[in-house]
RODO-2510 file (C-alpha; in nm, 4 decimals, decimal comma):
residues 111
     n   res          X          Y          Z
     1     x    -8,1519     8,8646     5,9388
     2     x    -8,1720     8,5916     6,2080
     3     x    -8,0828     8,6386     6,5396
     4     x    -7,9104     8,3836     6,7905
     5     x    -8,1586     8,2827     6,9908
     6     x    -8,2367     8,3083     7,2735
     7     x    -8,2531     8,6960     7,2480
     8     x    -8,1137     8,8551     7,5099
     9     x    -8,3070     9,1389     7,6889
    10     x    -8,2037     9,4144     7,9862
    11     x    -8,6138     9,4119     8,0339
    12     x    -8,8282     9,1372     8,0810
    13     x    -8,9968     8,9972     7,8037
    14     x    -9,3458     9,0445     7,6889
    15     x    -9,5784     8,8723     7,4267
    16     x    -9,7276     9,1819     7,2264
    17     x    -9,9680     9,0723     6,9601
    18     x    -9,9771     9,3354     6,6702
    19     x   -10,3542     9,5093     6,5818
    20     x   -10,1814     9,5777     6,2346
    21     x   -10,0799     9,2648     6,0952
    22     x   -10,2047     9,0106     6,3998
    23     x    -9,8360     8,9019     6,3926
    24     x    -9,6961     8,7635     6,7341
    25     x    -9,3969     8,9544     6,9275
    26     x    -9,1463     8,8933     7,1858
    27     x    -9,0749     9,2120     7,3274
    28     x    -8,8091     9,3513     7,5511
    29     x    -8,5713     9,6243     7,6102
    30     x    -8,6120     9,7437     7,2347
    31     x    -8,5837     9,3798     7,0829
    32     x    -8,9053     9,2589     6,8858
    33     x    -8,8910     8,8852     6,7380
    34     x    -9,1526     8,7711     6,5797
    35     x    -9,2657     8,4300     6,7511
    36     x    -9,5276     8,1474     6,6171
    37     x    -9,8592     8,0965     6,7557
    38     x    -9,7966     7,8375     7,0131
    39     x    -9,5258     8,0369     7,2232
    40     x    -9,6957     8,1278     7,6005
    41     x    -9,5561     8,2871     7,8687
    42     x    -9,4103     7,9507     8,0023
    43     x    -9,2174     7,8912     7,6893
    44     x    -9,1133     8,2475     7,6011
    45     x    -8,7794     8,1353     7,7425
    46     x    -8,6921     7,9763     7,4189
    47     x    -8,6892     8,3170     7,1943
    48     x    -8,6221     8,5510     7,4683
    49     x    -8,4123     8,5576     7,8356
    50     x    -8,3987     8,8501     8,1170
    51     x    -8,0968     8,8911     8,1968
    52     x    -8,0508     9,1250     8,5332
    53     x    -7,7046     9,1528     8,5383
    54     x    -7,6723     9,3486     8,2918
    55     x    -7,5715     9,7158     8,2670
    56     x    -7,8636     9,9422     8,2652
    57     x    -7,8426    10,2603     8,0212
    58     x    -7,6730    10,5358     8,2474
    59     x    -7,9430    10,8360     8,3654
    60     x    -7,7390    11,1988     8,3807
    61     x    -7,8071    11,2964     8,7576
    62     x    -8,0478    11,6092     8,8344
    63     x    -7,8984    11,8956     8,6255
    64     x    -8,0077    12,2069     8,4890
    65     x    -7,8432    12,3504     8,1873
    66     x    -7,8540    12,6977     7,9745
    67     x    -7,9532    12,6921     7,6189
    68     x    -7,9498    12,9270     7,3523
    69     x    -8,2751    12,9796     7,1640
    70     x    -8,3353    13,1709     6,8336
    71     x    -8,2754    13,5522     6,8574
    72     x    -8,1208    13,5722     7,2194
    73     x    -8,3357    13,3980     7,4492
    74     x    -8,2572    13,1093     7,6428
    75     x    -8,3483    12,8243     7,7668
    76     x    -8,3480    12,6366     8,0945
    77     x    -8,3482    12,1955     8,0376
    78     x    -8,3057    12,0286     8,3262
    79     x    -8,3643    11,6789     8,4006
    80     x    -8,4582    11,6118     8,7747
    81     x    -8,6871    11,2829     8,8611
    82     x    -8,5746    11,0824     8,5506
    83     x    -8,7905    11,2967     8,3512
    84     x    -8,6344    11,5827     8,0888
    85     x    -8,8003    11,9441     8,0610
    86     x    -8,7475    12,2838     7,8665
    87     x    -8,9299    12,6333     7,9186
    88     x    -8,9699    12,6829     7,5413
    89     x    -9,3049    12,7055     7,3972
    90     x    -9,1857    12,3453     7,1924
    91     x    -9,1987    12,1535     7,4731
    92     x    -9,4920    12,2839     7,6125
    93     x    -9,6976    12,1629     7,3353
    94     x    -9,5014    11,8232     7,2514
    95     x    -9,3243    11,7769     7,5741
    96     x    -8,9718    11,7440     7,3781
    97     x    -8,7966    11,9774     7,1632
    98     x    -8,4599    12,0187     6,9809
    99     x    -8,2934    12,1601     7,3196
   100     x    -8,4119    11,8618     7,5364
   101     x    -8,2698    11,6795     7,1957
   102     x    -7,9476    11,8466     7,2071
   103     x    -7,8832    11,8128     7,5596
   104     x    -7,9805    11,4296     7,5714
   105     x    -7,6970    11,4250     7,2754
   106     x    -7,4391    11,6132     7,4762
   107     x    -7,4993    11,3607     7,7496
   108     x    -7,4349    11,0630     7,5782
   109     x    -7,1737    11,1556     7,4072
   110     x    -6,9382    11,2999     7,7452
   111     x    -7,0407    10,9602     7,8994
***
């Protein structure tokens, strides 16, 4: 698949060079293209643009919400300081968990 170029990115752009394959990237906001050799920081402009205008991905103000757990405990997720967090044992260890999961779904889906 090719894509019209220049990419356009809600992040500035960065050149990441992979360890893996030693392959070239333009990166930004969640786009990767592959770029040749030559391409500096100067020239990026080509392959990829930053555009600041446009809409950032909505953040669900500080909340705190109830969910239900196996058996009948429950849960408190909240999300205060554009971070997420749970009080199950899950998220202690991984720092996310299917309630975090569940509520980020709920969000996005009401907005």
């Amino acid at each position: 698949m090719t894509k019209k170029l220049p990419v356009v990115s809600v992040h500035p752009p960065v050149i990441h060079r992979s360890i893996v394959t030693g392959k070239r990237y333009a990166v930004g906001g969640g786009e990767w293209l592959e770029i040749p050799e030559h391409v500096t920081k100067a020239t990026l402009k080509k392959w990829m643009i930053w555009r600041q205008d446009l809409p950032k991905p909505k953040r669900p103000k500080p909340q705190t919400w109830i969910h239900a757990g196996s058996g009948n405990r429950k849960y408190v997720v909240s999300f205060t300081e554009e971070r997420w967090h749970c009080e199950c044992q899950g998220f202690r260890y991984r720092s996310d968990c299917k309630h975090v999961e569940s509520q980020k779904k709920e969000f996005q889906i009401k907005d």
